[in-house]
Chimera marker file (.cmm) of the C-alpha trace (Angstrom):
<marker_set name="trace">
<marker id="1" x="9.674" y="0.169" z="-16.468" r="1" g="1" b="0" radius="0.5"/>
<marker id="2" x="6.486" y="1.848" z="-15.545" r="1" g="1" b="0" radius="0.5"/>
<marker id="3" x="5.701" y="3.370" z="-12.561" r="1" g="1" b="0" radius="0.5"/>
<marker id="4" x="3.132" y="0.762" z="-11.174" r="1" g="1" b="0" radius="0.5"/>
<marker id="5" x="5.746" y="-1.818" z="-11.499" r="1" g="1" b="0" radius="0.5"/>
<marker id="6" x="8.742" y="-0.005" z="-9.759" r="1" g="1" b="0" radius="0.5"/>
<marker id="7" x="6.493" y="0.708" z="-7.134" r="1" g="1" b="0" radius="0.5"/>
<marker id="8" x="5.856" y="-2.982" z="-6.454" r="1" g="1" b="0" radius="0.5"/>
<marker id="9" x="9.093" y="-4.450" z="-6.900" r="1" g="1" b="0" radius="0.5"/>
<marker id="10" x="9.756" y="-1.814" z="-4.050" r="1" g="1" b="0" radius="0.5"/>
<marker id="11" x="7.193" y="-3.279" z="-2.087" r="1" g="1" b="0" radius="0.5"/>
<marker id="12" x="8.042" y="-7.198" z="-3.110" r="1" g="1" b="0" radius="0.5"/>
<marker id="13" x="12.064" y="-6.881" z="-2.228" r="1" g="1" b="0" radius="0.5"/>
<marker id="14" x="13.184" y="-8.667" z="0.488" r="1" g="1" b="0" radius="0.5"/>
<marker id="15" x="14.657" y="-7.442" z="3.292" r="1" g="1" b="0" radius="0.5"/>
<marker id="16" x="11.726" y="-4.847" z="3.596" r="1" g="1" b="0" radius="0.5"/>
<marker id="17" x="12.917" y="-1.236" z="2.217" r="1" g="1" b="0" radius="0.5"/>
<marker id="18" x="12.059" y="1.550" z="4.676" r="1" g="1" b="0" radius="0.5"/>
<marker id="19" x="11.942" y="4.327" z="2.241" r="1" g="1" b="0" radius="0.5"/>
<marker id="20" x="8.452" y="3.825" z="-0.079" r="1" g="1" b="0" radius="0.5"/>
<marker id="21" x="6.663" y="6.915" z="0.335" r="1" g="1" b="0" radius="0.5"/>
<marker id="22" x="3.189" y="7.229" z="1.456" r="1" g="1" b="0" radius="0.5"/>
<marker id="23" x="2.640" y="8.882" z="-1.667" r="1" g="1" b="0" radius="0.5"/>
<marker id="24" x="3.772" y="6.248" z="-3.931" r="1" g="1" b="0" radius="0.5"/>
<marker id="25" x="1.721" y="3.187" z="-1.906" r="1" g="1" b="0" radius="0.5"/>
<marker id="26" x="-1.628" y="5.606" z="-2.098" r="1" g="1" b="0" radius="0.5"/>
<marker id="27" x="-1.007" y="6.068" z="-6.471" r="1" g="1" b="0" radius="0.5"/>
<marker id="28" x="-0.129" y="2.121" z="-6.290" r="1" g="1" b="0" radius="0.5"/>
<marker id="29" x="-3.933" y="1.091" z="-4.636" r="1" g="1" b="0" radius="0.5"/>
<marker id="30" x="-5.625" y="3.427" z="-6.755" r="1" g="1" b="0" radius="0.5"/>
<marker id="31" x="-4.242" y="2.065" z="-10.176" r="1" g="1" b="0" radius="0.5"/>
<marker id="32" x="-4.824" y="-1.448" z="-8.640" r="1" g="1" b="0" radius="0.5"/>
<marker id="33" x="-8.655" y="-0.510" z="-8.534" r="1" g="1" b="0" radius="0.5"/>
<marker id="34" x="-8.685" y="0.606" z="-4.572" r="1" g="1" b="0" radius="0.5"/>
<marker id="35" x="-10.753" y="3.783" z="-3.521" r="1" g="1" b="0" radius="0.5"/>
<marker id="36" x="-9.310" y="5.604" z="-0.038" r="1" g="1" b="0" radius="0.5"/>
<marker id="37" x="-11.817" y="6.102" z="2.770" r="1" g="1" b="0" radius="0.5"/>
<marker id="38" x="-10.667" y="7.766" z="5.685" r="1" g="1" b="0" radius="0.5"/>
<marker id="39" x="-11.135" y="6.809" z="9.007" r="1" g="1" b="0" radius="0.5"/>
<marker id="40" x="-10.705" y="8.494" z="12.791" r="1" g="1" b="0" radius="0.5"/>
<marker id="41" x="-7.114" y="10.384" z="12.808" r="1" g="1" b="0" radius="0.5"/>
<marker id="42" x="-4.384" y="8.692" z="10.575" r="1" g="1" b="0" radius="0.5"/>
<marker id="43" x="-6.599" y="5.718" z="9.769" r="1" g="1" b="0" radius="0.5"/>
<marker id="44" x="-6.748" y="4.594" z="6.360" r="1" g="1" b="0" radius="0.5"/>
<marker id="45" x="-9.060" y="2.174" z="4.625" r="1" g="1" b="0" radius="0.5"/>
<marker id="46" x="-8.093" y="1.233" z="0.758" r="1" g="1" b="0" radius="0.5"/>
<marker id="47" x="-10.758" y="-1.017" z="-0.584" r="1" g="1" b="0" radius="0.5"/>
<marker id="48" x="-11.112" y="-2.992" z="-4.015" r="1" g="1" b="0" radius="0.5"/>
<marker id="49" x="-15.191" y="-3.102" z="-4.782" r="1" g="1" b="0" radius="0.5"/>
<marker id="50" x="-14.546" y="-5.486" z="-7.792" r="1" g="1" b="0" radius="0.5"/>
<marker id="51" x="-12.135" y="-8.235" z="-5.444" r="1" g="1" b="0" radius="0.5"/>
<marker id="52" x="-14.376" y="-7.120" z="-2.266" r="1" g="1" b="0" radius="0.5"/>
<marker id="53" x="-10.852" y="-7.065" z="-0.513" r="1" g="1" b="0" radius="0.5"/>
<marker id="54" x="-9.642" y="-4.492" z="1.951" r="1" g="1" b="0" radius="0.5"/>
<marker id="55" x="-6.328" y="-3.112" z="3.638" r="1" g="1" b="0" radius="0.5"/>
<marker id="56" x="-6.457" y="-0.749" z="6.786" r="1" g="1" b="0" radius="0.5"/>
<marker id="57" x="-3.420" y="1.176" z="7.136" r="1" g="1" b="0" radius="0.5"/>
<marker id="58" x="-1.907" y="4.116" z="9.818" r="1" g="1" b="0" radius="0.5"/>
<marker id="59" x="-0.647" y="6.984" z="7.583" r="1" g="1" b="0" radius="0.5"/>
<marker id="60" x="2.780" y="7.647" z="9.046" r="1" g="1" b="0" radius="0.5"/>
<marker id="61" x="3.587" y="11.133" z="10.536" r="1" g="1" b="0" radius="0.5"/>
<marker id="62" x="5.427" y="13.640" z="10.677" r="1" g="1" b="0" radius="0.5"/>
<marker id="63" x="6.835" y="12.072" z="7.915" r="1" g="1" b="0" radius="0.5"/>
<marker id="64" x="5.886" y="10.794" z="4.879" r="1" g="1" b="0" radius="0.5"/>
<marker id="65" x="7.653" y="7.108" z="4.176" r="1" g="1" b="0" radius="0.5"/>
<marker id="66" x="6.315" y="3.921" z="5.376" r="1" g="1" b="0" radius="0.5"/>
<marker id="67" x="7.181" y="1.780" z="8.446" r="1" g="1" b="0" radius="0.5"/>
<marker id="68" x="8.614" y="-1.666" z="6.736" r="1" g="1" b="0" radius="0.5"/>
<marker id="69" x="5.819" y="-3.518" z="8.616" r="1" g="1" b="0" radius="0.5"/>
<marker id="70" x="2.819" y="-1.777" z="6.772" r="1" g="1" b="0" radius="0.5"/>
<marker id="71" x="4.761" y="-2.507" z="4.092" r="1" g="1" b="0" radius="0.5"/>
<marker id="72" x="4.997" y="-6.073" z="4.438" r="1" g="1" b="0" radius="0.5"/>
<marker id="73" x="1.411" y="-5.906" z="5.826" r="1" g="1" b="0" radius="0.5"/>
<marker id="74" x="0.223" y="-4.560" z="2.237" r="1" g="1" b="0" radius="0.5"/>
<marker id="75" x="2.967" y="-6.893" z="0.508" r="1" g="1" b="0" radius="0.5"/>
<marker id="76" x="0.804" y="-10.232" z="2.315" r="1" g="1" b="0" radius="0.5"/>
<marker id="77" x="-2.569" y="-7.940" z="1.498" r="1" g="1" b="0" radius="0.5"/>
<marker id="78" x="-1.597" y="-8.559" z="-2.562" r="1" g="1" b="0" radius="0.5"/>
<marker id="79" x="-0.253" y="-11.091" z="-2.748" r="1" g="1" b="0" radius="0.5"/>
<marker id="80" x="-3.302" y="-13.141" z="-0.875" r="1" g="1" b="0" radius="0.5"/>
<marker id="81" x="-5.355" y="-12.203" z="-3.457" r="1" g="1" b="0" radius="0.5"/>
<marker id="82" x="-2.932" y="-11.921" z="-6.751" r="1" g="1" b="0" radius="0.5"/>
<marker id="83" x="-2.009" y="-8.897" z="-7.610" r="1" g="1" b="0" radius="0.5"/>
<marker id="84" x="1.522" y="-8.899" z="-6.771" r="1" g="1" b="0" radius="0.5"/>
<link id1="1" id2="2" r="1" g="1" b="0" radius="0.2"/>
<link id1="2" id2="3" r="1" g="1" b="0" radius="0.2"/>
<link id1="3" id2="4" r="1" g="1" b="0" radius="0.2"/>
<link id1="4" id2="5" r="1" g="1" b="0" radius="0.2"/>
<link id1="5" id2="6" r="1" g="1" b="0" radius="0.2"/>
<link id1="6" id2="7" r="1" g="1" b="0" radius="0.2"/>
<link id1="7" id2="8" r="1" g="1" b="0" radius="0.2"/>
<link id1="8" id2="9" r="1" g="1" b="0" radius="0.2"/>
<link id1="9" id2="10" r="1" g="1" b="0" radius="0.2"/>
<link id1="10" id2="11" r="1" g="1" b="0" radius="0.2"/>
<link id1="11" id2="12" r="1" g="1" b="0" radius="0.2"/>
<link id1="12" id2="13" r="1" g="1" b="0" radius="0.2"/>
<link id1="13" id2="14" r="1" g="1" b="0" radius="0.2"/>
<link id1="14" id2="15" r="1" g="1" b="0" radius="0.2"/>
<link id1="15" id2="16" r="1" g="1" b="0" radius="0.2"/>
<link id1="16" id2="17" r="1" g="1" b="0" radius="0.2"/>
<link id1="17" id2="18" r="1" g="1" b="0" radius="0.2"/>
<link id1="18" id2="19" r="1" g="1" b="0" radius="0.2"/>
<link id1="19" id2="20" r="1" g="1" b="0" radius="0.2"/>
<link id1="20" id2="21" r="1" g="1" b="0" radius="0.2"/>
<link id1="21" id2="22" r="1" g="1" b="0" radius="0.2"/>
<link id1="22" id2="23" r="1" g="1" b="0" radius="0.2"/>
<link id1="23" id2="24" r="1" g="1" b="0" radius="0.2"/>
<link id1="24" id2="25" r="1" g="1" b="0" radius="0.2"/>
<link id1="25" id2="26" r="1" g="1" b="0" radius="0.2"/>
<link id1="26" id2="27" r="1" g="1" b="0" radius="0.2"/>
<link id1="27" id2="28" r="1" g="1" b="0" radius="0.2"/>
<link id1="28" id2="29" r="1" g="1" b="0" radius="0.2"/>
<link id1="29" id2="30" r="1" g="1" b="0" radius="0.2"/>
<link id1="30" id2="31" r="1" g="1" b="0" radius="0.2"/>
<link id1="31" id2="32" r="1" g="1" b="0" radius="0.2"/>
<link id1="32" id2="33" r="1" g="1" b="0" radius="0.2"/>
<link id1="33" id2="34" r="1" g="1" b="0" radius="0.2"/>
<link id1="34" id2="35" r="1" g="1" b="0" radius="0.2"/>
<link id1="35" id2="36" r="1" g="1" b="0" radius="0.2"/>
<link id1="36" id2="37" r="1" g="1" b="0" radius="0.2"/>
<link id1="37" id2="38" r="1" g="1" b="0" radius="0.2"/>
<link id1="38" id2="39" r="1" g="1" b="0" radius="0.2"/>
<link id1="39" id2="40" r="1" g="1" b="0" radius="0.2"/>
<link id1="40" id2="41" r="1" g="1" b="0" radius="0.2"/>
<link id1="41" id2="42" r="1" g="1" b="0" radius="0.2"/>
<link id1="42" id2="43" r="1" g="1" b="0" radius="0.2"/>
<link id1="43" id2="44" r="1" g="1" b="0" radius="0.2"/>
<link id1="44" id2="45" r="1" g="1" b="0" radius="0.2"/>
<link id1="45" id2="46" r="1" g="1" b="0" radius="0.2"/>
<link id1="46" id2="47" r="1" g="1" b="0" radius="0.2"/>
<link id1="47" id2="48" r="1" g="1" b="0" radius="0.2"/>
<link id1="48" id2="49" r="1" g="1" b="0" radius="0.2"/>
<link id1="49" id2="50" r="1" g="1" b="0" radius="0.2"/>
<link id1="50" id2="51" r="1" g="1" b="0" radius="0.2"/>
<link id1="51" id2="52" r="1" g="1" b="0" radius="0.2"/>
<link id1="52" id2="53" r="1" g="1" b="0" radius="0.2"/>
<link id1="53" id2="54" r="1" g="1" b="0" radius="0.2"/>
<link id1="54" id2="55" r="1" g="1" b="0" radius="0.2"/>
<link id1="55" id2="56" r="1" g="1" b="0" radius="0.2"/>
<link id1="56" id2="57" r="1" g="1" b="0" radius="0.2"/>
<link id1="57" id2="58" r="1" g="1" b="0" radius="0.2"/>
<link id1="58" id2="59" r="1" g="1" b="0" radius="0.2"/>
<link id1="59" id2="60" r="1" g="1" b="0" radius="0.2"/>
<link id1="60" id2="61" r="1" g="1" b="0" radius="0.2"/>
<link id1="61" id2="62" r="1" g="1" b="0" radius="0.2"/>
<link id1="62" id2="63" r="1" g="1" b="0" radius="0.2"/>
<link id1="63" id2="64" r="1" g="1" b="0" radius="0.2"/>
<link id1="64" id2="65" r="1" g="1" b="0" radius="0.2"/>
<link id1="65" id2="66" r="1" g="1" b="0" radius="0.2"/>
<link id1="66" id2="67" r="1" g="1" b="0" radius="0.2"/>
<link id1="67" id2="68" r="1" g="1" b="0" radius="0.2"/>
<link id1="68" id2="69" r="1" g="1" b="0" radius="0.2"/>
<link id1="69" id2="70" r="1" g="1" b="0" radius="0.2"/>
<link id1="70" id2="71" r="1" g="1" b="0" radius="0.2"/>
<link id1="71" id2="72" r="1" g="1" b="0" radius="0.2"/>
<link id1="72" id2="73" r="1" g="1" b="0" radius="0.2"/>
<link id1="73" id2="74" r="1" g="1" b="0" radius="0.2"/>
<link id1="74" id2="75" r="1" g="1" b="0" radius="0.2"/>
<link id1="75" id2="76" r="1" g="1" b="0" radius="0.2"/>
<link id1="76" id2="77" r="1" g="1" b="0" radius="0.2"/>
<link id1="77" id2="78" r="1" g="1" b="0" radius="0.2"/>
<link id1="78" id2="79" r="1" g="1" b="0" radius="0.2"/>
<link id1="79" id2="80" r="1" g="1" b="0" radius="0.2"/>
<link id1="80" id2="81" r="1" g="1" b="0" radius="0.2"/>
<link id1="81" id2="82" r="1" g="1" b="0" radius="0.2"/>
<link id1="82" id2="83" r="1" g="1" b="0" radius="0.2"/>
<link id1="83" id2="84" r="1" g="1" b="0" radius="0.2"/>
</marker_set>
């Protein structure tokens, strides 16, 4: 299984996992055609130019996994517009 794909059965199981890693979510947007802009502090804009489609996460800290709402937040954010 590739990498994009365990990635996003991560993200699509249900009840939410709590351990995808900032790390992983950031390489997932990318290959899905997002570009990163940062905003003020931990904010974190990921948008799509060619599905004009956008997702605003917090990047967590200290640490480095996700909080299972941003997960299901980006979850809802792909699947609205097909690409999970």
């Amino acid at each position: 299984m590739a990498r994009a794909e365990k990635i996003i059965e991560k993200i699509k199981t249900k009840p939410t996992l709590s351990n995808i890693k900032w790390d992983e979510l950031v390489w997932l947007l990318r290959h899905l055609g997002y570009e990163v802009l940062n905003g003020n502090g931990s904010r974190r804009k990921f948008h799509n130019a060619e599905k004009d489609h956008l997702i605003n996460l917090h990047e967590p800290h200290p640490g480095n996994e996700l909080k299972t709402y941003a997960i299901d937040q980006v979850r809802e954010k792909l699947e609205e517009i097909g690409l999970i």
